[in-house]
C-alpha positions, 0 to 999 in steps of 0.5 A: 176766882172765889178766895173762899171765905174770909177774903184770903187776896193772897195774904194782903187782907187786914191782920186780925185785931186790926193795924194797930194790934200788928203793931203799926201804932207803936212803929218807929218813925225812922223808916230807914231805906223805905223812907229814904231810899237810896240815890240811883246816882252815885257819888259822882252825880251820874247816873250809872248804865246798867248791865246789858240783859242777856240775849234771849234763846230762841228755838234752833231753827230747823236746819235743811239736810241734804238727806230728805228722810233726815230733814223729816226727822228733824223737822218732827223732832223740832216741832217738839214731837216724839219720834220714840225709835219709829223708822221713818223710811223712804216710800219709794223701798215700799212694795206698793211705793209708786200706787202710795207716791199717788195717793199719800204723803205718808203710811204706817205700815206698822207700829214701828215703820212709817213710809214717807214720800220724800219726792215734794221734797226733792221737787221743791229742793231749788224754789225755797217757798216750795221747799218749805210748804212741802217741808210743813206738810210732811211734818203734818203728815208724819204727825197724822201717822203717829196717831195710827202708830199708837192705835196699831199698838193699842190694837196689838196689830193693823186695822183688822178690817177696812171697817176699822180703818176707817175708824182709824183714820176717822180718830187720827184726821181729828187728832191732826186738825187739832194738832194744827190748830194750836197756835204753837205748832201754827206758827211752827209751821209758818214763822220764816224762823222755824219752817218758814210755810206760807199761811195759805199753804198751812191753811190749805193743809188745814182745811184738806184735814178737816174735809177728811176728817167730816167724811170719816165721821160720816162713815163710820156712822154707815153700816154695811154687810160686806167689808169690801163696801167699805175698801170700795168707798175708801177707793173712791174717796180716794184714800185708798190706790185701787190696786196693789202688787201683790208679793208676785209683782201682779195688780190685784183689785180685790185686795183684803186689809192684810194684804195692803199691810204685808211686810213689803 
């Protein structure tokens, strides 16, 4: 770094007017304790144990709860993210639960309700690697969700069109990718002490995230003159189930963007 001028190296530059000026020419020469300093043996000629140090707090590792929704939570909060009274509901209470189930780990369906898909956590419950990869990739996906809680809010409601969503999910795969790769939140993930994911489950998770967010990017750059163009390549891209219940119970195709976000 530049010190500016004058050389300032934290207050150890030569005083002004030189040493002898300081006083140093006319020291005494008993330098007491500097000169002589004191033995680290004591009278006896031994030479004494010091204290043990105190342990070092490590982090709690995260616990494993019976209640999946619960070990969701705590596995969030652990990873030293705020969670700030959003709901976290199991997605099987959601209307369109089984077309989600398929396609996501997680939705937002508001500023305050995120839906979680729980059941890689009740497949995985007897094979602990599994468990754990399966564990890593919700905290991932909860996290992806956070970022569209914060556009919902921003945006006083939901995507307005699916144009919009696609814009959203185009900032939130952005947001999750760097997430990931902050080596904190990576080694969060995958040290056995913490999560315990496998590094080819995390780097999977990782990679997936940075394929969606280039076709995101891509899209937002494509101009149509109907939005339901849009709701057709979100459709085919997968992001999307191409049906949903209706508040009857009936399939509809050509759903709008508030009726995939109706109060279920």
């Amino acid at each position: 770094m530049d010190g500016g001028e004058g050389d300032d190296y934290g207050g150890l530059q030569q005083p002004a007017g030189g040493y002898a000026d300081a006083g140093v020419a006319d020291a005494p020469t008993d330098y007491g304790d500097v000169q002589n300093p004191p033995s680290p043996y004591d009278t006896s000629g031994k030479k004494p144990v010091p204290p043990p140090k105190p342990p070092v707090k490590a982090d709690p590792k995260p616990p494993v709860k019976a209640d999946p929704i619960e070990q969701v939570k705590s596995d969030v909060t652990l990873a030293k993210v705020k969670l700030d009274g959003l709901n976290l509901i199991n997605m099987k209470r959601h209307r369109n639960g089984a077309a989600f189930e398929s396609k996501f780990d997680a939705w937002t369906n508001s500023s305050t309700d995120i839906y979680v898909n729980v059941q890689p956590l009740l497949n995985t419950k007897k094979n602990p690697n599994d468990y754990n990869n399966a564990r890593a990739g919700l905290v991932v996906a909860v996290i992806h969700e956070i970022v569209h809680v914060i556009q919902f809010k921003n945006n006083k409601r939901h995507p307005k069109t699916f144009q919009q969503m696609i814009e959203f999910e185009s900032d939130a795969y952005s947001k999750s990718v760097a997430w990931m790769d902050d080596p904190n939140n990576y080694t969060y993930l995958t040290d056995t002490k913490k999560i315990g994911a496998t590094t080819d489950s995390v780097d999977g998770m990782r990679d997936s995230l940075a394929k969606e967010k280039t076709a995101f990017e891509a899209r937002t750059k494509v101009k149509v003159t109907k939005d339901d163009d849009n709701r057709t390549w979100l459709t085919g891209n997968d992001s999307l189930p191409k049906t949903i219940k209706d508040k009857a119970g009936n399939d509809k195709a050509d759903y709008t963007v508030d009726d995939l976000y109706e109060t279920p």
